[in-house]
C-alpha positions in Angstrom: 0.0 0.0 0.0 1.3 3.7 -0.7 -0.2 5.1 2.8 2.3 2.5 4.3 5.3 1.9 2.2 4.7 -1.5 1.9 3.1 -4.7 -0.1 0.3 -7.0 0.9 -0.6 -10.3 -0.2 -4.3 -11.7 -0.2 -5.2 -15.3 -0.4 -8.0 -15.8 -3.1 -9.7 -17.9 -0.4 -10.2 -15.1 2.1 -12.4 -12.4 2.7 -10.7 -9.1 3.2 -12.9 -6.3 4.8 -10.6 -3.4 3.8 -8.8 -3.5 7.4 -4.8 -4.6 7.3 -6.2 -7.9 6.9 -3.7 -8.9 4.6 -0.5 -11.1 4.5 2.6 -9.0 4.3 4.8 -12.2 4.0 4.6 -13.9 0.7 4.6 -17.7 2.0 1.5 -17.5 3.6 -0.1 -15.9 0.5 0.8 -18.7 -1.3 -0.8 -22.1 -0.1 -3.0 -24.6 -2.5 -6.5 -24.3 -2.9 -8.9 -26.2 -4.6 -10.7 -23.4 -6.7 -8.0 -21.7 -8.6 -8.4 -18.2 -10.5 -8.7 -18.3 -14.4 -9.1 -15.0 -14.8 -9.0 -11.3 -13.4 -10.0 -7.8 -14.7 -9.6 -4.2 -12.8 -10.0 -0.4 -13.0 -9.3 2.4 -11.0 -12.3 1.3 -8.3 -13.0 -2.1 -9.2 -11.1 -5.5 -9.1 -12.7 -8.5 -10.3 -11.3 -12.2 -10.0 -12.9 -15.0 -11.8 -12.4 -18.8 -10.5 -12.8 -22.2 -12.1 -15.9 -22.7 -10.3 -17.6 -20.3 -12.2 -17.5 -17.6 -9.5 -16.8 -14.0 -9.5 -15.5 -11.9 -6.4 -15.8 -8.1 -6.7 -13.5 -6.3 -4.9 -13.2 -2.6 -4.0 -10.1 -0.4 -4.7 -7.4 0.3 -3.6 -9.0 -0.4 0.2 -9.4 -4.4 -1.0 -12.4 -5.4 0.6 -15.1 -8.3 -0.9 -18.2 -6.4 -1.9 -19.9 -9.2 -4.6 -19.8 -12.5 -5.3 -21.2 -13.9 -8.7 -22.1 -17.2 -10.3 -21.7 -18.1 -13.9 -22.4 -20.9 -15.8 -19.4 -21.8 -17.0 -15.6 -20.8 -16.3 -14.5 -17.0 -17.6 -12.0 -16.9 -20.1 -11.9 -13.3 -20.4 -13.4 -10.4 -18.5 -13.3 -6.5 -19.0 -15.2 -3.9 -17.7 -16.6 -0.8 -19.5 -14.9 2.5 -18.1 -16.9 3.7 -15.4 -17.2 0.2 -13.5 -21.0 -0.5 -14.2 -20.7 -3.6 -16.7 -18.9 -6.6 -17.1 -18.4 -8.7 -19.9 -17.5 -12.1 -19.6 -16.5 -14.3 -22.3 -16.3 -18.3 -21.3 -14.8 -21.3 -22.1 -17.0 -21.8 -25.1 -17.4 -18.4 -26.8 -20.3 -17.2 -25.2 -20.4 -13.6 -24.3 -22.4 -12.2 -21.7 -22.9 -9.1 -19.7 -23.2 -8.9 -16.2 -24.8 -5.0 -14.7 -22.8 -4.7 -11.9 -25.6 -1.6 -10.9 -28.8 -1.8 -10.5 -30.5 -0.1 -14.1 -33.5 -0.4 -15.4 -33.5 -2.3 -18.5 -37.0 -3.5 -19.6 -40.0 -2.2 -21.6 -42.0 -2.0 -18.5 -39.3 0.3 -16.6 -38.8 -2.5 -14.0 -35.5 -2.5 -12.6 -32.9 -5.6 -12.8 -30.4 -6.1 -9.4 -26.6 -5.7 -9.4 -25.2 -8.8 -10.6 -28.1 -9.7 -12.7 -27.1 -10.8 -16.5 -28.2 -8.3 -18.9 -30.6 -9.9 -22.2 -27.3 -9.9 -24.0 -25.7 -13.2 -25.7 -23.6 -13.9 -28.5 -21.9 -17.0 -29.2 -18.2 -18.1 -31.2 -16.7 -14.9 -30.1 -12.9 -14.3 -29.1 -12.6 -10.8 -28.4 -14.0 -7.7 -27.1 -13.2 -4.6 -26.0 -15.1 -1.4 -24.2 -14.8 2.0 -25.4 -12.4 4.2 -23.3 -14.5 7.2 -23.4 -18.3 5.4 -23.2 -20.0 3.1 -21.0 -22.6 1.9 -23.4 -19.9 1.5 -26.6 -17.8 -2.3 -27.4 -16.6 -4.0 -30.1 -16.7 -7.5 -30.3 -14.8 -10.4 -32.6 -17.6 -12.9 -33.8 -15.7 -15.2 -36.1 -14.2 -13.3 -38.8 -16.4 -10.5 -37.9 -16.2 -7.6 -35.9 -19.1 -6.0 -34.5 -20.0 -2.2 -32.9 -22.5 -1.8 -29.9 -23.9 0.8 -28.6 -26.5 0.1 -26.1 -26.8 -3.2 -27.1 -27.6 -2.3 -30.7 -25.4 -4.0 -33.3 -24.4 -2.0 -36.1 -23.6 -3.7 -39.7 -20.2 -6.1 -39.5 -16.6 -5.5 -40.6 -15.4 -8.4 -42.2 -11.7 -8.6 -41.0 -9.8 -10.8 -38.3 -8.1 -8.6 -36.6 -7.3 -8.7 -33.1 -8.8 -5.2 -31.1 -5.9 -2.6 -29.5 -8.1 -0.1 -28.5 -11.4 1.9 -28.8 -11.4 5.0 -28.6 -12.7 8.8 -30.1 -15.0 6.3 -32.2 -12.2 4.7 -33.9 -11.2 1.0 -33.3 -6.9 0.0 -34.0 -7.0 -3.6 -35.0 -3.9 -5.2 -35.8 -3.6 -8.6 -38.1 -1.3 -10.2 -35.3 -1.3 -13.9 -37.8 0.4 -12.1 -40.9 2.4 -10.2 -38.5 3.4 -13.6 -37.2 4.3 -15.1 -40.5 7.2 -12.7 -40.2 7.6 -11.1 -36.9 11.4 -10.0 -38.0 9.5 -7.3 -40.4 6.3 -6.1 -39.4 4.4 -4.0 -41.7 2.6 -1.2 -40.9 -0.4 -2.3 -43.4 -1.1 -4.9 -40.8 -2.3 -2.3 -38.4 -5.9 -0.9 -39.3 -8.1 1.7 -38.0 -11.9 1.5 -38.5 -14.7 4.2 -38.2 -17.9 3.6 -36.5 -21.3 4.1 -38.1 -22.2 7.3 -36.1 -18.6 9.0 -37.3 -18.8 8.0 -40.9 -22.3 9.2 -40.5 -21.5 12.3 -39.7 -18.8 12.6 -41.9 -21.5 12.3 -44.6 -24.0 14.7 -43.4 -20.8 17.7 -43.3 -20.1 16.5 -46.9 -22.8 16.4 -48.8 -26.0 17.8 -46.8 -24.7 20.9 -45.0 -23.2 22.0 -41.6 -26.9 22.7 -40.0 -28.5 19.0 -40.7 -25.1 17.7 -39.7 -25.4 20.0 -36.1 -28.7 18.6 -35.8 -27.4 14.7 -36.5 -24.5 15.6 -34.0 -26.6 16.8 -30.8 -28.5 13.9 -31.1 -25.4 11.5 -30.7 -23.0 13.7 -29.1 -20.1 13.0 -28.8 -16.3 15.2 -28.6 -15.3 13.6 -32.0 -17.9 14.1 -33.6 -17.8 18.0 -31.9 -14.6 18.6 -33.1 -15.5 16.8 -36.6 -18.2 19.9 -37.0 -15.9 22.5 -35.5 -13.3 21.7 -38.4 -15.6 21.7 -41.1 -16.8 25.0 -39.6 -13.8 26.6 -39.6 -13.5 25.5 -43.5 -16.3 27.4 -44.4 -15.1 30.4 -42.0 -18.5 29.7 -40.3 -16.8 31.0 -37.0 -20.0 31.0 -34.9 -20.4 27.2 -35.2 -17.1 26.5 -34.9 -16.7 28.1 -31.7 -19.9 26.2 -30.3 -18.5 23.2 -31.4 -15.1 24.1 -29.7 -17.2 24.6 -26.4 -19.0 21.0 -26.8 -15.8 19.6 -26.8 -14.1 21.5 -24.5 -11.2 22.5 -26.9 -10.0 25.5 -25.5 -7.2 26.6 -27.9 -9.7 25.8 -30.5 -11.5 28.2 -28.8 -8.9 31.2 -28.8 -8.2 30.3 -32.6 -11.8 31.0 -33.6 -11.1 34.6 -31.6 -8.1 35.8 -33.2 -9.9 34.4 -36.4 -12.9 36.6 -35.4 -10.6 39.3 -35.3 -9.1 39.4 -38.4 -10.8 41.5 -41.0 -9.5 40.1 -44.5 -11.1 36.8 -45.8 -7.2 35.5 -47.3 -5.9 36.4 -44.6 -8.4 33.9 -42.5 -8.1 31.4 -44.9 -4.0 31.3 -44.5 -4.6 30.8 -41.0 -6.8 28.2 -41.2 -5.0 26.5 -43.7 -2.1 26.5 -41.5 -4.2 25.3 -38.3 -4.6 22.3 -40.2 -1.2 21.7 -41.1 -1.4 22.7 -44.8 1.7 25.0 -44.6 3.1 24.8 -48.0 -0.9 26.4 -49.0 -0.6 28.9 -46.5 2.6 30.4 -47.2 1.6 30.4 -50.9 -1.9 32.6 -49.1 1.0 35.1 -47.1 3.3 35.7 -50.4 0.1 36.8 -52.5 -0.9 39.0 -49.3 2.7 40.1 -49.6 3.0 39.8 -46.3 6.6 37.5 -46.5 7.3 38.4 -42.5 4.0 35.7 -41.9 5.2 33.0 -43.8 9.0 33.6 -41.8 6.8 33.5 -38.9 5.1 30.7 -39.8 8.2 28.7 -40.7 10.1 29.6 -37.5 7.1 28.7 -35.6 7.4 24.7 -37.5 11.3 25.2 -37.3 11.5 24.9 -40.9 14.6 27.0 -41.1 15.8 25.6 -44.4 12.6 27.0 -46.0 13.3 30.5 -43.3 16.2 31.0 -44.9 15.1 30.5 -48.6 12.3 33.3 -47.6 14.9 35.5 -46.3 17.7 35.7 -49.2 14.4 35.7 -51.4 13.7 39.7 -50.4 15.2 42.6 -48.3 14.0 44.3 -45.2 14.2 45.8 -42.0 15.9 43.4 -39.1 16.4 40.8 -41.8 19.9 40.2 -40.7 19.0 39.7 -37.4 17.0 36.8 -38.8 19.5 35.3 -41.1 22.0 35.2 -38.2 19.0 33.1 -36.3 18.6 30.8 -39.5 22.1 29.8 -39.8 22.1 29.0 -36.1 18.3 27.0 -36.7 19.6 25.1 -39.6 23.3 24.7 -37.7 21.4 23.2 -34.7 19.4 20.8 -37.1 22.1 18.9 -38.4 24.2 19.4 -34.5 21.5 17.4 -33.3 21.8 14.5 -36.0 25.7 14.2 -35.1 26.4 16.2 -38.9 29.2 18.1 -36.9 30.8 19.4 -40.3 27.6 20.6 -42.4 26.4 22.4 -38.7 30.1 24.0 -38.6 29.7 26.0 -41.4 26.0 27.6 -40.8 27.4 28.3 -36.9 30.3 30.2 -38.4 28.1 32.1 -40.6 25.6 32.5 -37.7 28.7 33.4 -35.5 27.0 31.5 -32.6 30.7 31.3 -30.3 29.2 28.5 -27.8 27.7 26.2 -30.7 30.8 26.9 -32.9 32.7 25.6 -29.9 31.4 23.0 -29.4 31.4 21.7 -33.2 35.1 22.0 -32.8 35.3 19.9 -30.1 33.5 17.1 -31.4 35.6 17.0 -34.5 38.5 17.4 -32.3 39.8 20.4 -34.8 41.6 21.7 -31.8 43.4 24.5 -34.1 39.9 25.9 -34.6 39.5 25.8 -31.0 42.3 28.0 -30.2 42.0 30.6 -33.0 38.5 30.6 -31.9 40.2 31.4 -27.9 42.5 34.2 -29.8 39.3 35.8 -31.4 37.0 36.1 -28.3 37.5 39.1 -26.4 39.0 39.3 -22.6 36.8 37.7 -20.2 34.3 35.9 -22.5 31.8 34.0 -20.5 32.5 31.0 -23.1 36.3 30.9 -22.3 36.2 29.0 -19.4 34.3 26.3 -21.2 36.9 26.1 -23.8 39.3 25.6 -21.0 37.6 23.2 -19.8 37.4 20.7 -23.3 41.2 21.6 -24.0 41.7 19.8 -20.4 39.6 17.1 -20.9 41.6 16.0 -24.0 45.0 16.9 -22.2 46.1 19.8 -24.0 47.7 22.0 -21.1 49.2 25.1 -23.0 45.5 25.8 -25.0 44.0 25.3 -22.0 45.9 27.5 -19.7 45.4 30.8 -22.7 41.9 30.0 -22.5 41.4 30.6 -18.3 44.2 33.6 -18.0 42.5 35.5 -21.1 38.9 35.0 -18.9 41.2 36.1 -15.4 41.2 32.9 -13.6 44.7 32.1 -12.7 43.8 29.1 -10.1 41.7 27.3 -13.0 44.9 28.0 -14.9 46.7 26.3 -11.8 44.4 23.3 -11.3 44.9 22.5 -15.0 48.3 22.1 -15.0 48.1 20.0 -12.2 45.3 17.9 -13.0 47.6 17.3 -16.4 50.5 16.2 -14.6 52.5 19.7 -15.9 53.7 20.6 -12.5 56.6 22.7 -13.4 53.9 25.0 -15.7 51.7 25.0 -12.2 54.3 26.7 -10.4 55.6 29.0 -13.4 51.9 30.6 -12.9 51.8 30.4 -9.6 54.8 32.6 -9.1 53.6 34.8 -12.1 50.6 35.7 -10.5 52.0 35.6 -6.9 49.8 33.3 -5.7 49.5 32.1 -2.3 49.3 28.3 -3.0 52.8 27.9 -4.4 54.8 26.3 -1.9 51.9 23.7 -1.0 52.1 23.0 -4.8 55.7 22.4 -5.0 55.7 20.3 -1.8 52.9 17.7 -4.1 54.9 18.1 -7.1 58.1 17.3 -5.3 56.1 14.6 -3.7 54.5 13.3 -7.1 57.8 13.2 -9.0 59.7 12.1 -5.8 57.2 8.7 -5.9 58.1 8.1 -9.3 61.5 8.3 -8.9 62.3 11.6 -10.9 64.7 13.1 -8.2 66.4 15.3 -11.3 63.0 16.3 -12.3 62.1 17.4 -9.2 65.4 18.7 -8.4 65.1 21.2 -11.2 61.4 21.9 -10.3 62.8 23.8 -7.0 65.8 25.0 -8.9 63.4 27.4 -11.1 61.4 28.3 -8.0 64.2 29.6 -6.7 64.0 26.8 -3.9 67.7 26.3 -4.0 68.5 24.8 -0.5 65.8 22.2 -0.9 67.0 21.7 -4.4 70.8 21.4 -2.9 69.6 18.9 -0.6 67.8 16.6 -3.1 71.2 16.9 -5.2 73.3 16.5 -1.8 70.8 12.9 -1.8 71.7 12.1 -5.3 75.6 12.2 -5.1 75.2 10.2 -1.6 73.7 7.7 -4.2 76.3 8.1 -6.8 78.9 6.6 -4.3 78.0 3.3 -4.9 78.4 2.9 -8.3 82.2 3.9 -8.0 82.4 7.1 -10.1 84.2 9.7 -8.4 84.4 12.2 -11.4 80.8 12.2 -11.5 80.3 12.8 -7.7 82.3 15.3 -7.6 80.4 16.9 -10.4 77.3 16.2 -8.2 79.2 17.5 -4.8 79.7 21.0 -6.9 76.5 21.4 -8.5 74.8 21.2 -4.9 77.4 23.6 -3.0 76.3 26.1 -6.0 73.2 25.5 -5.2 73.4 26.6 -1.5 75.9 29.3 -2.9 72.8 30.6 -4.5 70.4 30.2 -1.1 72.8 32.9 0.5 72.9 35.0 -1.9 69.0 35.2 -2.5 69.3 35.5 1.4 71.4 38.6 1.0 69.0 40.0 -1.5 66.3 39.7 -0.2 67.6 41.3 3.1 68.7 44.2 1.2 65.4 45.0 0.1 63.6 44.3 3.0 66.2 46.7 5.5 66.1 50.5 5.2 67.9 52.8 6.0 71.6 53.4 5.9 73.2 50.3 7.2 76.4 48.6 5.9 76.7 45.7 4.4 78.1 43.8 7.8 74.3 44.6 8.4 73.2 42.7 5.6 75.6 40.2 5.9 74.2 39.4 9.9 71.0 40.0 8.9 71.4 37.5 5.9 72.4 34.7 8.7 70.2 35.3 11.1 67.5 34.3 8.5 69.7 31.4 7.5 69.5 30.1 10.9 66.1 30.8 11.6 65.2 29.1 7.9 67.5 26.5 7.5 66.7 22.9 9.2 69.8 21.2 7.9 72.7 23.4 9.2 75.3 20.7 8.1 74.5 21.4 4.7 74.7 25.2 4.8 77.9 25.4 7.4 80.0 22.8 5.0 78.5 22.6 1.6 81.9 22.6 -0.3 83.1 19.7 1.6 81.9 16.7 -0.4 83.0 18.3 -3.2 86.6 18.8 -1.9 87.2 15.2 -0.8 86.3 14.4 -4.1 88.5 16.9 -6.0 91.2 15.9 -3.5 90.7 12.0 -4.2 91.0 12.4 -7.7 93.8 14.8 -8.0 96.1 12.4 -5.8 95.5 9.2 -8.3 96.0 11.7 -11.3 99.3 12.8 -9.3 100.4 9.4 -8.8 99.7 7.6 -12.2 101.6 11.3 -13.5 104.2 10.4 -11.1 104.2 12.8 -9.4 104.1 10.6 -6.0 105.5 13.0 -3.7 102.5 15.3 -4.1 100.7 12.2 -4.2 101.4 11.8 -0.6 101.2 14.8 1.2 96.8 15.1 -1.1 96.5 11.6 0.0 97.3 12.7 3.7 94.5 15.3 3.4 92.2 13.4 2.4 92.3 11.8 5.9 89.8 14.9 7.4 87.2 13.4 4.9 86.8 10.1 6.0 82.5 10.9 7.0 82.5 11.0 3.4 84.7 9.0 0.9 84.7 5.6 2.8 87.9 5.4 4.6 88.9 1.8 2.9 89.7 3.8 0.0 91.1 6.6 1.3 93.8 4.6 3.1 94.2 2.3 0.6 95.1 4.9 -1.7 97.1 6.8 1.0 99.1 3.2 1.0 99.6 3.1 -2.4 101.2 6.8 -3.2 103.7 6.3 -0.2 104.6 3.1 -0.9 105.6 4.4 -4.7 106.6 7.6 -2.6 109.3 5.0 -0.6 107.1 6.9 2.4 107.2 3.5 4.1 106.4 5.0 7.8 103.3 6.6 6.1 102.4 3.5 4.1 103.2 1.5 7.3 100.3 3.4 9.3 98.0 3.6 6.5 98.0 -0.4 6.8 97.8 -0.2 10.4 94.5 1.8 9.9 93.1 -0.6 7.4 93.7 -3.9 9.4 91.4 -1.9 12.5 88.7 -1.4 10.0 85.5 -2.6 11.6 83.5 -2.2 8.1 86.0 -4.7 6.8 85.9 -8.3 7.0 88.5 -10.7 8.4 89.2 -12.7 5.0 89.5 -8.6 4.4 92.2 -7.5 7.0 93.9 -10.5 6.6 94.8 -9.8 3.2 95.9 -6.5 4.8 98.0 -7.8 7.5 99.4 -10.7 4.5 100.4 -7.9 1.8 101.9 -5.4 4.8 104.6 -8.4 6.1 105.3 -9.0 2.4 106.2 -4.9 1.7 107.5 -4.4 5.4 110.1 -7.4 5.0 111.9 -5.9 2.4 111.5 -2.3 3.2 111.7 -0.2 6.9 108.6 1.8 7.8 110.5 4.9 7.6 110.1 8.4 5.5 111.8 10.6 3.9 112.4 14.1 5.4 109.9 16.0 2.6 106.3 13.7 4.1 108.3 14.4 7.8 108.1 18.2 7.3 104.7 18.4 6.0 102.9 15.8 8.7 104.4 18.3 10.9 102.9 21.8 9.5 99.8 19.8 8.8 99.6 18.9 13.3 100.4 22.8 14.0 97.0 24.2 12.8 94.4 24.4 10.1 96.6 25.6 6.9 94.7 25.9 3.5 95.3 23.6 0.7 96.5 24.3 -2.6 93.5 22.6 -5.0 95.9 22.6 -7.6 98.6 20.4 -6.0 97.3 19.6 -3.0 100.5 20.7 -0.9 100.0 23.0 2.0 100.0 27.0 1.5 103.0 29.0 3.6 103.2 31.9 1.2 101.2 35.0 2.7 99.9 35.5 -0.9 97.7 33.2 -2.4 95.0 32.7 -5.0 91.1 32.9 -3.6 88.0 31.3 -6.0 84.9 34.3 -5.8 82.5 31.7 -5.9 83.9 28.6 -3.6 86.5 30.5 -2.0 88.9 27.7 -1.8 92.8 28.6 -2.4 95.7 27.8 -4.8 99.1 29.0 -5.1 99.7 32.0 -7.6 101.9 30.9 -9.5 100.2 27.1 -10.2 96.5 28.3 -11.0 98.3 30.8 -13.9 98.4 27.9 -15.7 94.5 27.5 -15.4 91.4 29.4 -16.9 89.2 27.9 -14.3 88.5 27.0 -10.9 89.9 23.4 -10.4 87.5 22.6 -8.1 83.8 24.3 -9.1 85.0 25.3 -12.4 83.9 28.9 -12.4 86.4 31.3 -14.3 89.3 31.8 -13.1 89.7 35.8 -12.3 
């Protein structure tokens, strides 16, 4: 039931009352009995069930509750009731049809009235199908045989003589359709096998408009009324211009826009001009445009044809003469006719009427679904700033990926963020952040963090790398690039780490001096540049969460320099240099693993003959923990072996310098690697490490960050 929200199941043995009576669980709905139901019929109000018994139980709607039960002679085969409830006709087992008056009515000669339930002195036998009219009690058609009969109060009219089975009856015309041809061929209907037949009274009356008059056929028509046969007048009416009947007419049948068309018609005072409107109130267009052009009146057959949409024939009417506003209504017939072949997918023929209409949004989205992108972004370029359409646009360049398009479209409408969310929605990070420094907006550093993060889960640490680079994030960028060379140390390539070391000391090189500048700008005043300077690391200390890289950023890339320049030393033979770089290298054991650092230390004094260095460089391997015992003993094996021939002494040069090296920090010549005593020395400008004079002459660069040498 509605009222509660839920179904109820009612056992055909039962009596419901109309009370919740009924079975909401299906189970106990559904037990045996012994006098099935063979039939069942219902309207609005009514619900009738017919058993194998013969009976018939009347139930009320939608309250279900038992109000009648009937007895027939035989079992139903079919039932239907007429519209308003009041009759039922029962056809049996064996062909016979009979009514039943489910009223009381009074039926006989003598005015005696028959009971509810009562069979009505109706029978006809061998028929197989009825059906009630929808709009009248006392109206059915009936299939007898290969005959089809009309009855209106129980009066037959003459037969059709067809087979067809009834689909409805209704406004005095009865749809049959020929369902055994259909059936020879069900793959292929035919619409012949669907026919539609008149009753007496309409073809009647048809007859009487036709060739008696409109008066006698009034007169036949308010003695069978009927709103068919109203309107049938009304329309022949109207033909004639015989407005006074046609309006009563319209009012019989309660046609109200018939009504108001009879009004205006009243108003009109030309007789052509009448009969073009009625001609086009009953569809005869082509006539009544013919009627406007000999009125001369084009601007009502435009009308007429932008009223049917017909904007093929608008157009024709409109290049066929000049006037006043007629541009205003060409521009609306190339968008008419471009919208009729948009709606049947013709994307190309609807194209060209759009662009003649100049319809933006339509022309838009033609281009879209013939992915002529190029036409979408000339037609971006041609609309004006801040074009309510532009944002659209956006929109279908970033559904099919197109970043760049997309982003003109939202800055020329003024919506940066769109812009934003574009680029990242398209995976072009390094674009998102572009903008979102252009236009100073305040979501940039949340959008590098999930670009860093996005390219940082794929693995694209370069990518990502270079993404804060071009921010101008250069101590995060020097940390990803300190990360990378950390990496690079296992694959044994020291040139190349110490190409990595360099790039990310530059890196923090450029983090103080965008710390400088931007202190400059923000302190006023007269103050010297030791204020800057303070001012510049205060904010480093207060920004910076990694001081280690800030305070020594250089010094991965100096153990590597150093590393390499003592093997190039010693394969040049040049071991006595050699030596005293391979002894340096000993502050930078936190970073180049100190296996090989004393290994090679071991090597250049041994081809040095700096035994007493070569002998504690061995000492130092054979107490590495990281090293493993098969390890050290090859250590300890190959020390006896050298030691046995030679005395772990050195030479007086290595003496002098492990001593100047033990009295304090001295700086380093990058060039040779020896220790600076002069007072005057050469200083990088950009990683302020020191050579001697006379040795970086020789050099146009930097030996150790490769920046000109000045």
């Amino acid at each position: 039931t509605k009222k509660e929200g839920r179904e109820r199941f009612y056992h055909i043995d039962s009596n419901p009352s109309g009370a919740s009576d009924g079975c909401t669980h299906p189970s106990k709905s559904f037990t045996p009995t012994r006098d099935p139901i063979c039939s069942i019929t219902a309207t609005d109000k009514t619900l009738i069930v017919a058993r194998e018994s013969g009976s018939l139980l009347t139930y009320s709607l939608p309250n279900v509750s038992l109000i009648q039960k009937f007895s027939l002679n035989n079992r139903a085969f079919h039932l239907s009731l007429n519209c308003n409830s009041s009759r039922l006709a029962v056809i049996d087992i064996s062909g016979v049809m009979t009514l039943l008056d489910l009223e009381a009515r009074s039926i006989t000669d003598d005015g005696s009235q028959v009971g509810a339930g009562d069979p009505s002195r109706f029978e006809r036998k061998d028929v197989w199908d009825m059906k009630w009219a929808h709009d009248n009690p006392d109206l059915f058609a009936m299939m007898e045989k290969t005959r089809m009969y009309v009855f209106r109060n129980l009066d037959p009219e003459e037969p059709i003589q067809t087979s067809g089975y009834i689909c409805s009856f209704e406004d005095l015309e009865i749809k049959s359709v020929l369902l055994d041809e259909i059936m020879k061929d069900p793959e292929r209907p035919n619409k012949d096998n669907l026919i539609n037949f008149e009753i007496r009274s309409l073809r009647d009356s048809r007859a009487l408009i036709e060739k008696v008059g409109i008066e006698d056929a009034s007169q036949f028509i308010e003695d069978n009324p009927h709103p068919r046969l109203w309107r049938l007048l009304a329309e022949a009416a109207l033909q004639k211009l015989d407005l006074k009947t046609a309006e009563e007419a319209f009012v019989h049948c309660k046609d109200y826009p018939g009504i108001l068309f009879v009004k205006r018609l009243g108003n009109l005072q030309s007789e052509p001009m009448k009969q073009a409107e009625v001609a086009a109130y009953f569809g005869r267009f082509e006539e009544a445009e013919r009627m406007y052009l000999d009125m001369d009146r084009r601007d009502l057959a435009i009308n007429l044809r932008i009223k049917l949409g017909d904007w093929f024939k608008v157009l024709q009417l409109l290049k066929s003469g000049s006037g006043a506003g007629d541009d205003a209504l060409l521009q609306q017939a190339y968008i008419g006719i471009g919208d009729y072949f948009s709606d049947r997918q013709k994307w190309v023929d609807a194209l060209q009427y759009y662009l003649q209409g100049r319809h933006h949004e339509k022309l838009a989205e033609c281009y879209y679904m013939l992915e002529d992108y190029g036409g979408l972004e000339k037609l971006t370029s041609d609309l004006p700033e801040n074009n309510k359409l532009l944002p659209a646009i956006g929109q279908m360049f970033t559904n099919v990926g197109m970043c760049e398009q997309a982003v003109n479209a939202y800055l020329k409408c003024n919506q940066p963020k769109a812009a934003v969310d574009t680029c990242v929605h398209l995976n072009q990070w390094n674009r998102a952040v572009e903008l979102a420094r252009t236009h100073n907006m305040k979501e940039i550093k949340s959008l590098l963090s999930k670009y860093a993060s996005h390219l940082l889960e794929n693995n694209k640490t370069l990518e990502a790398l270079e993404l804060y680079r071009k921010a101008h994030h250069f101590l995060d960028a020097a940390k990803l690039m300190f990360k990378i060379a950390e990496e690079g140390k296992k694959k044994s390539q020291p040139l190349k780490v110490k190409k990595l070391y360099v790039l990310a000391a530059q890196l923090v090189e450029n983090f103080h001096e965008k710390v400088k500048t931007s202190q400059q700008s923000k302190v006023k005043g007269g103050k010297s540049e030791a204020t800057y300077a303070i001012a510049g690391l205060l904010e480093e200390d207060a920004t910076s969460s990694d001081n280690r890289i800030i305070d020594n950023a250089w010094r991965g890339a100096e153990a590597y320099h150093f590393f390499l320049l003592a093997q190039r030393q010693l394969y040049s033979g040049q071991t006595e240099n050699a030596v005293r770089t391979a002894l340096h290298l000993r502050e930078y054991e936190d970073i180049i693993p100190a296996v090989e650092i004393y290994s090679l230390l071991a090597l250049c004094s041994a081809a040095s003959r700096a035994f007493g260095t070569c002998s504690k460089a061995f000492i130092k391997l054979e107490s590495l923990e990281s090293l493993s015992l098969e390890q050290r003993q090859l250590y300890e094996d190959l020390a006896l072996e050298i030691f046995m021939k030679h005395p772990p002494r050195d030479n007086r040069v290595v003496r002098e310098d492990s001593a100047e090296g033990s009295e304090g920090k001295v700086p380093t010549c990058i060039v040779t690697g020896v220790p600076i005593r002069e007072h005057q020395f050469w200083m990088c400008s950009v990683c302020k490490h020191c050579a001697l004079e006379r040795e970086i002459s020789r050099y146009s660069y930097c030996p150790l960050c490769h920046s000109p040498a000045v």
